[in-house]
N, C-alpha and C positions, 0 to 999 in steps of 0.2 A: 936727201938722206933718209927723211922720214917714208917717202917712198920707195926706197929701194928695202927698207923694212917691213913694209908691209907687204912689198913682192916675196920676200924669201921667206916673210911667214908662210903667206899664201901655198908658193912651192913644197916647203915643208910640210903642209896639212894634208896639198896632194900626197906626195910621197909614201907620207906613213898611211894614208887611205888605201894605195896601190900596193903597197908592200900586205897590208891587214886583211884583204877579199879571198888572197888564195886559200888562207887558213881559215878561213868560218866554215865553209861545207865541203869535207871532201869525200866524195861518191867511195863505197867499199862495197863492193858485191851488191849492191841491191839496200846497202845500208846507209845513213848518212851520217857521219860526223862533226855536232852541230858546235858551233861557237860557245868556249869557254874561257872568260878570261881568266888571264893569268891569276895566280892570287896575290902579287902583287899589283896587279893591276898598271903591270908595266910589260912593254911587248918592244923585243931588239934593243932595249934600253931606254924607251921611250914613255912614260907615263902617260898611258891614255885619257884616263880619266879628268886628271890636270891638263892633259894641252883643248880635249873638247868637251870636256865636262860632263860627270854622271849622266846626266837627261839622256844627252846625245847618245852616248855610249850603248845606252838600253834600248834607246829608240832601234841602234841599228843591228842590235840582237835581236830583236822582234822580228825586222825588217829580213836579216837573213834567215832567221828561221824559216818563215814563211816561205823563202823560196829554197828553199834545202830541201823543204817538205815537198812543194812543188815539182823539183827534179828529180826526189823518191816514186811521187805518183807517176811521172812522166817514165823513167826510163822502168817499171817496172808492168808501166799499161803493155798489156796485148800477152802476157806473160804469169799475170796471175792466173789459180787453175779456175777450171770450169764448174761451175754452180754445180751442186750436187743436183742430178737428174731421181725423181721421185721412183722409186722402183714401181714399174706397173701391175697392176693389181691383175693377181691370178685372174681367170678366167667366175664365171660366176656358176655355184653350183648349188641347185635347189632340191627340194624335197616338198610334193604333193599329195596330200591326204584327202581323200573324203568319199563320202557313204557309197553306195551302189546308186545309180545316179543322182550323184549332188553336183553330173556336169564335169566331172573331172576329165574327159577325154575330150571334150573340147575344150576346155580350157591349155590342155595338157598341146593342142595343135596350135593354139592364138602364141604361148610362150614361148615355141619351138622357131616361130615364124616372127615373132617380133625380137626375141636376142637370141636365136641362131642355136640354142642349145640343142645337143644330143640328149632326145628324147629317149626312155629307157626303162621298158617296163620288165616287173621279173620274167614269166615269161619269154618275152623276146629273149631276153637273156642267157636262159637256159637252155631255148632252140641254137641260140648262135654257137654258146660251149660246147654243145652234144655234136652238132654239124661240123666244128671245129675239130672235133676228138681230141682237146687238150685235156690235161689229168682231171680237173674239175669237172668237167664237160660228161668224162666218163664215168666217172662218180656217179653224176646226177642222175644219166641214162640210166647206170645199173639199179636205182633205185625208183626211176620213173617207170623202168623196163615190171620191176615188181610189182607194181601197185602199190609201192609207200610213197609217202610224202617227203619227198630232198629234205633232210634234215638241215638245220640253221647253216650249220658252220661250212657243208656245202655251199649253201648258197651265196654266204658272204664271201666266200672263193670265187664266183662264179664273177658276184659284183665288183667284185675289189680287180679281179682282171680285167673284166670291161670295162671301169674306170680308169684305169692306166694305161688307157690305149690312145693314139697318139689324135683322133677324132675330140675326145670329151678330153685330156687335154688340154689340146690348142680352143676348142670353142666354147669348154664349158658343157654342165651336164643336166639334166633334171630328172631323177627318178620319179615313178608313177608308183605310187601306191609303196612303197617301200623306203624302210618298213613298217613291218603288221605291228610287229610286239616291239616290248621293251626291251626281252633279249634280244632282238634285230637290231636294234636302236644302239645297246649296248656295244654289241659285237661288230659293227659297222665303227663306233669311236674308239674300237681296241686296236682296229686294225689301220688308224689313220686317216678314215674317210668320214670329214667333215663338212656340212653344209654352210652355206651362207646366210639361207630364209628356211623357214618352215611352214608352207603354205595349207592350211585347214579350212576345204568350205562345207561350210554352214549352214546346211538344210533342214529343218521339221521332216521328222519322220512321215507326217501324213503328206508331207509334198511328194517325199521320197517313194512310198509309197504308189501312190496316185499315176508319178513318175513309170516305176518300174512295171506296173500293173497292164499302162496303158503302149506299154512297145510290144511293138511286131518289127520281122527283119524277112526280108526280100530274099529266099532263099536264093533264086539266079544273082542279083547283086552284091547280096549281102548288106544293102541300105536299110539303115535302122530308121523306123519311122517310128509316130506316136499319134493312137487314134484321137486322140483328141486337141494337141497340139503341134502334129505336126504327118497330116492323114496324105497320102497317096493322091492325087486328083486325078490319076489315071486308074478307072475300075479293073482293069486286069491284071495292074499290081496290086490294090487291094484284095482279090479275091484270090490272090498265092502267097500273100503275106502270113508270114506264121512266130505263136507266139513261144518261146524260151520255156523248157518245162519249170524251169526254177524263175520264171517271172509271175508266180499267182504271188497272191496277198499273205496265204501262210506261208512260203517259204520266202520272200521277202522282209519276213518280221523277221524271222530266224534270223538270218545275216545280217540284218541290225542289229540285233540283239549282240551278236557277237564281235560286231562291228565296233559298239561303242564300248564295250568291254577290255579292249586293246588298244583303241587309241588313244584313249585319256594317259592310258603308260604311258605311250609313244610320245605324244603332247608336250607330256611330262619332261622327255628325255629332249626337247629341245624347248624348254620354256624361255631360253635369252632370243633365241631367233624365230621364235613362230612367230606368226600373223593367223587374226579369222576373218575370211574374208565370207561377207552374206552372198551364196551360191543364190537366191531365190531371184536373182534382180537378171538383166537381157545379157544375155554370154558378153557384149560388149563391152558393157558396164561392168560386168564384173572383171571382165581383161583390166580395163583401166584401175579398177581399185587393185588389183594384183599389182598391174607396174608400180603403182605409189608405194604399196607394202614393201615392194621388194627394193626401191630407193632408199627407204628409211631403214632398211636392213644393213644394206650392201655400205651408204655412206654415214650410218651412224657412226 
């Protein structure tokens, strides 16, 4: 007898166990609804608490919990969205400054050739617009055709088209020498075209000097050389070599003069993104201090 009482307890423990699993977690769209007891703390008629006691009771709310949670991560894996992907960063667009040789045209061909940028001096620019005959274009002619100087607001026409062309872009752009003034400066951030660096190199005027003094250019090549560093070793290009009339020593001072009278604005108008990079050091070296400047720019 005593055993067949403790079978039908047994039976019984089952039962209300088998009857109690369907109701602890049940799946709702993606949601789980987790095991609450009654507050009576009685389930079909049956006191839980009293047939297996508190402890138990809690142990096996834990116990479902845990896997309610479980079949939340499960049927919801493969299904959550996808990581937010970082928006790729525009293309990179730069702005180079500096004296009548402080080196900027080659520096301006290392940049072009190490990040691919659309190299873009005014100039060029201007021939492209006028060859183009777009409205700026003709603008500019009629006033280059006169003998005046392309006023500003031409010319930030000129740049602002060639920068929304589908070349600079897709790869990115780096103006030469532009711009001069501060109203350039200005009128380039009225019009939405903003740089990434601001790149200034750094020359002593007597370098500069010494520099411009000592070129001669090839008139059949047009290869710029420098008698002192950087001279011909074939004598019958030396002796057709000729020099620039605006390369002697007084009119080289003038153009600094004026030179540094407009940059300091310019300077000015982008003091969060410039760099000074010392121009006196081997074009290579100075390539490499340029890339580090323009890292500290690009992922400040």
């Amino acid at each position: 007898m005593k055993s067949t009482c403790i079978i039908l307890l047994i039976l019984s423990y089952i039962s209300v166990i088998l009857a109690f699993v369907p109701q602890l977690a049940t799946p709702t769209w993606g949601k789980t609804k987790l095991f609450e007891a009654p507050q009576d703390d009685n389930f079909d008629g049956v006191n839980l608490v009293r047939l297996l006691g508190l402890k138990r009771v809690k142990k096996m709310q834990r116990r479902f919990k845990r896997e309610a949670n479980a079949e939340v991560a499960r049927t919801s894996k493969g299904t959550a969205p996808s990581p937010v992907v970082a928006e790729k960063k525009s293309s990179l667009k730069l702005i180079i400054s500096g004296a009548p040789a402080s080196g900027k045209g080659t520096q301006c061909e290392m940049i072009k050739k190490n990040f691919g940028l659309v190299h873009l001096s005014t100039g060029d620019m201007l021939r492209a617009a006028v060859a183009a005959k777009s409205d700026v274009g003709q603008a500019a002619k009629d006033f280059m055709d006169a003998g005046k100087l392309v006023p500003d607001d031409v010319i930030i026409g000129v740049v602002k088209d060639r920068l929304s062309e589908k070349d600079c872009m897709q790869n990115g752009w780096l103006l030469d020498g532009f711009p001069r003034t501060a109203a350039q400066a200005d009128a380039l951030a009225q019009s939405g075209i903003c740089a990434d660096c601001f790149i200034f190199l750094n020359v002593p005027d007597e370098i500069l000097v010494e520099r411009v003094v000592g070129r001669r250019t090839d008139p059949e090549t047009g290869k710029i050389y420098h008698m002192t560093f950087s001279p011909p070793e074939d004598k019958a290009i030396l002796d057709r070599l000729e020099q620039r009339s605006d390369d002697t020593e007084e009119k080289v001072k003038v153009r600094l003069e004026q030179f540094h009278t407009n940059v300091e604005a310019v300077k000015g108008s982008y003091s969060d993104i410039s760099v000074e990079i010392d121009g006196t050091a081997k074009p290579d070296e100075v390539a490499k201090e340029i890339g580090v400047a323009i890292s500290s720019k690009v992922t400040a």
